[in-house]
Every structure is written in structure tokens, then in C-alpha cells.
Backbone bond lengths (Angstrom), bond angles and torsions (degrees), N, CA, C in turn:
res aa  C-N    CA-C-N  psi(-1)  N-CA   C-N-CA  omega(-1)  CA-C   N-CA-C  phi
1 X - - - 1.443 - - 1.519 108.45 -
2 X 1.315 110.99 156.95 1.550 115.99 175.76 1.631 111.60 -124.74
3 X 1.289 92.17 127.43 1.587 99.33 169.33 1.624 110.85 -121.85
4 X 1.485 110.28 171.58 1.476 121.20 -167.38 2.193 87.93 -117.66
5 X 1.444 100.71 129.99 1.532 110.40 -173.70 1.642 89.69 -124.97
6 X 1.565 122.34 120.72 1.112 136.26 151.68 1.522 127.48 -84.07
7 X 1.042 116.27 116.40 1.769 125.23 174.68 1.560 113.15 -52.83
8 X 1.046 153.92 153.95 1.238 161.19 140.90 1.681 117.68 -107.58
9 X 1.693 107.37 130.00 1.637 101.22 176.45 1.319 107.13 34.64
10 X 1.759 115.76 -138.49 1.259 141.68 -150.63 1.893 91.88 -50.55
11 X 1.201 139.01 -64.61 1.712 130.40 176.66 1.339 114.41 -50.53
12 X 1.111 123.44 -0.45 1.816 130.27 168.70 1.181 103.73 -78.47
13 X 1.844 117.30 -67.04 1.342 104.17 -174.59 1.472 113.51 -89.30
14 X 1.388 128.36 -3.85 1.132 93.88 -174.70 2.182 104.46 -107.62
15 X 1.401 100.68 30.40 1.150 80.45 175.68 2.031 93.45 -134.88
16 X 1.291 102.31 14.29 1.500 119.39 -178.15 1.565 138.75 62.53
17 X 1.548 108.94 12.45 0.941 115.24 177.05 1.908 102.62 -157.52
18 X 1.521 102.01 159.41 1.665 111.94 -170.62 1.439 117.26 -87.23
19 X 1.239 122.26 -6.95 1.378 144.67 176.42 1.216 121.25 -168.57
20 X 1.185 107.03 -176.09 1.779 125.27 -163.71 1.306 124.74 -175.40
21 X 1.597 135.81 115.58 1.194 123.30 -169.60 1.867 86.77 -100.60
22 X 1.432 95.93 120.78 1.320 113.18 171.64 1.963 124.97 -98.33
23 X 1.244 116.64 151.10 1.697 113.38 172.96 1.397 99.60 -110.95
24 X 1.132 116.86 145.83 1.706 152.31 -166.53 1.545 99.29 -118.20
25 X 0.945 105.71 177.58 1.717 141.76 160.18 1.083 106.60 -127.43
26 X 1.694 125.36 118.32 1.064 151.81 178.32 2.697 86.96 -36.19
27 X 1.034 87.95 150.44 1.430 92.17 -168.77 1.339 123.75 67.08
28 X 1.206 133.31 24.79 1.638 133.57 171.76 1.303 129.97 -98.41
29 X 1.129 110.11 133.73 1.684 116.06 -157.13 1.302 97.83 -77.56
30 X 1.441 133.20 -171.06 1.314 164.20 167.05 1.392 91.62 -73.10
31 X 1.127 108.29 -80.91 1.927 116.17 -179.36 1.882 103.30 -31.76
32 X 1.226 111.16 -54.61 1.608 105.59 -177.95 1.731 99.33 -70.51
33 X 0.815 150.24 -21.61 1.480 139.79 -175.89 1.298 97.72 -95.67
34 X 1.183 138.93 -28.67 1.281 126.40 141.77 1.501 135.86 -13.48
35 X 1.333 79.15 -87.87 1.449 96.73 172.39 1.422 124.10 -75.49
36 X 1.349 123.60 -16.06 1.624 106.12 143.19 1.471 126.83 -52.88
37 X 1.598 109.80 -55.95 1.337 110.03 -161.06 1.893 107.08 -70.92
38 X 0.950 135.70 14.76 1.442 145.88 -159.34 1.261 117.65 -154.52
39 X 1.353 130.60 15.81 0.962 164.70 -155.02 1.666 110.08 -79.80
40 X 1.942 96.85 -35.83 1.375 95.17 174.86 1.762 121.28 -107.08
41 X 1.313 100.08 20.53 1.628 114.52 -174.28 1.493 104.17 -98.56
42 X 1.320 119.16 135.16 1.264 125.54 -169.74 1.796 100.65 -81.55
43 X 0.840 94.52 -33.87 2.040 104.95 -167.38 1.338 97.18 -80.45
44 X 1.560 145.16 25.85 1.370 129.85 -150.61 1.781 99.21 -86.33
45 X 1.220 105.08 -42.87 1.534 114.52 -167.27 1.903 89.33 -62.48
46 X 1.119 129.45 -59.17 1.336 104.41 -179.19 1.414 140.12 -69.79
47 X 1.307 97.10 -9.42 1.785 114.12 178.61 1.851 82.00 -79.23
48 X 1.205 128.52 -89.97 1.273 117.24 168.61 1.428 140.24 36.12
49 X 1.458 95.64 -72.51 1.646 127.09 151.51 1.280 133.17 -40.01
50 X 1.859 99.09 -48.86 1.721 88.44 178.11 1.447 96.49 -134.80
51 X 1.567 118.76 62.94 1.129 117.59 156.35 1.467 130.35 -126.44
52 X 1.033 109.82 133.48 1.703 117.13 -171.01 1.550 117.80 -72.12
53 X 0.751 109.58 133.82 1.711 108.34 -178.96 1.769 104.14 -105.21
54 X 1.136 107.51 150.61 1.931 112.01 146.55 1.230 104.01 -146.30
55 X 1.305 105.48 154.14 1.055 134.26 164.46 1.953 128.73 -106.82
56 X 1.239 109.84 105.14 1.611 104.57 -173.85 1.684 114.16 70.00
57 X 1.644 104.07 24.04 1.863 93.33 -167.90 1.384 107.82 108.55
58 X 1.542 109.21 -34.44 1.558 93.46 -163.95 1.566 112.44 -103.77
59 X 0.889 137.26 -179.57 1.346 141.66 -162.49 1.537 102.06 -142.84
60 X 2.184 97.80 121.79 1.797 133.87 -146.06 1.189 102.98 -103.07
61 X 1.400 126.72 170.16 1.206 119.08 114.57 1.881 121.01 -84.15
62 X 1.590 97.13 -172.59 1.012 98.85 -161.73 1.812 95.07 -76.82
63 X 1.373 125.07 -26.72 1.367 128.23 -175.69 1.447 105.20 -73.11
64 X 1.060 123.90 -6.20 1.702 109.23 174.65 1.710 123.42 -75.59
65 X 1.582 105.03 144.50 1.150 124.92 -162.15 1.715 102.57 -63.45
66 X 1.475 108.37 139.33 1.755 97.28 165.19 1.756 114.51 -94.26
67 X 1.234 94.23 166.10 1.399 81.78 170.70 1.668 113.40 -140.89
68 X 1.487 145.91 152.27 0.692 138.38 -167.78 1.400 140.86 -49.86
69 X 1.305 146.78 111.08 1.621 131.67 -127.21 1.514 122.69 84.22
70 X 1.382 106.86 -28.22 1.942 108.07 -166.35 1.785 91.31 -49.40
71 X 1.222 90.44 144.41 1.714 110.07 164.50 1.590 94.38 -95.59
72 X 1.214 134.12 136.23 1.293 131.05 -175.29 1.803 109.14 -118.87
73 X 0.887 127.94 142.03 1.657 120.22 -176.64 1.753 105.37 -124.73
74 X 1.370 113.02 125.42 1.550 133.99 157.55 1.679 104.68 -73.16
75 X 1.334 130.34 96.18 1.379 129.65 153.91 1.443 128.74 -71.41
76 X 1.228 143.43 23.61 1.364 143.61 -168.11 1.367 110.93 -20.95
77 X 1.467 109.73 137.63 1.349 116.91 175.57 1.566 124.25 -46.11
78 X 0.789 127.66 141.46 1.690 133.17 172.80 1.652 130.91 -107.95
79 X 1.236 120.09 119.83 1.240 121.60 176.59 1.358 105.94 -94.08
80 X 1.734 106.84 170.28 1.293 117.51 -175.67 0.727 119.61 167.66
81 X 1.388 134.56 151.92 1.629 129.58 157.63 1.750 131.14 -118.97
């Protein structure tokens, strides 16, 4: 299956691009497209932690199923004051 994965902030630059049309295996979580697309970041397991996912608009966990077409979203945590 193919899905479309958008970068947010901090996964823009540090993985160099704002999207990605990615291939799955029919049954792959959010958590596994994860961890493909980040694959080359040493910090991944803690970005992991405090990052928000959506799917199609909506907002996942990391165990939810993809499905073919899903637009998938990386939310990285945000600081601020």
C-alpha cells in the first residue's frame, strides 16, 4: 500500500524534506512508518514519545492501522513560551 507522510517543523529539517510518498505492507501501523521514515535519526525512540500523529485530519495513536491512500502526519513536540 502507499501512503503520503508529511514532515512537521523539527522532521522537515532534520530529515530534509516536507513529505514523502511511502510503501507499507498491507497491515502497518503508524508506529512502523515511523520508524521507517526516521530510520536515520539517532534520537528516534525519544522523539517517538512526544510525537503526535494524524491520520487524514484526525489525531492516532501510534498502534493504529494504515490504510491505503492515508495521508499520515508527524506532529513534533513544540516548545514555547
Amino acid at each position: 500500500m502507499n501512503i503520503k507522510v508529511i514532515y512537521f517543523a523539527v522532521y522537515s529539517e532534520l530529515l530534509g524534506k516536507r513529505e514523502e510518498l511511502l510503501k507499507l505492507e498491507e497491515g502497518a501501523t503508524v508506529r512502523l512508518a515511523f520508524e521507517k521514515c526516521t530510520s536515520i535519526l539517532s534520537d528516534r525512540d525519544e522523539l517517538l514519545k512526544a510525537t503526535l500523529f494524524a491520520i487524514n485530519e484526525e489525531y492516532v495513536e501510534p498502534s493504529t492501522l494504515l490504510q491505503d491512500g492515508d495521508e499520515l502526519v508527524f506532529i513534533p513536540p513544540v516548545s514555547g513560551g
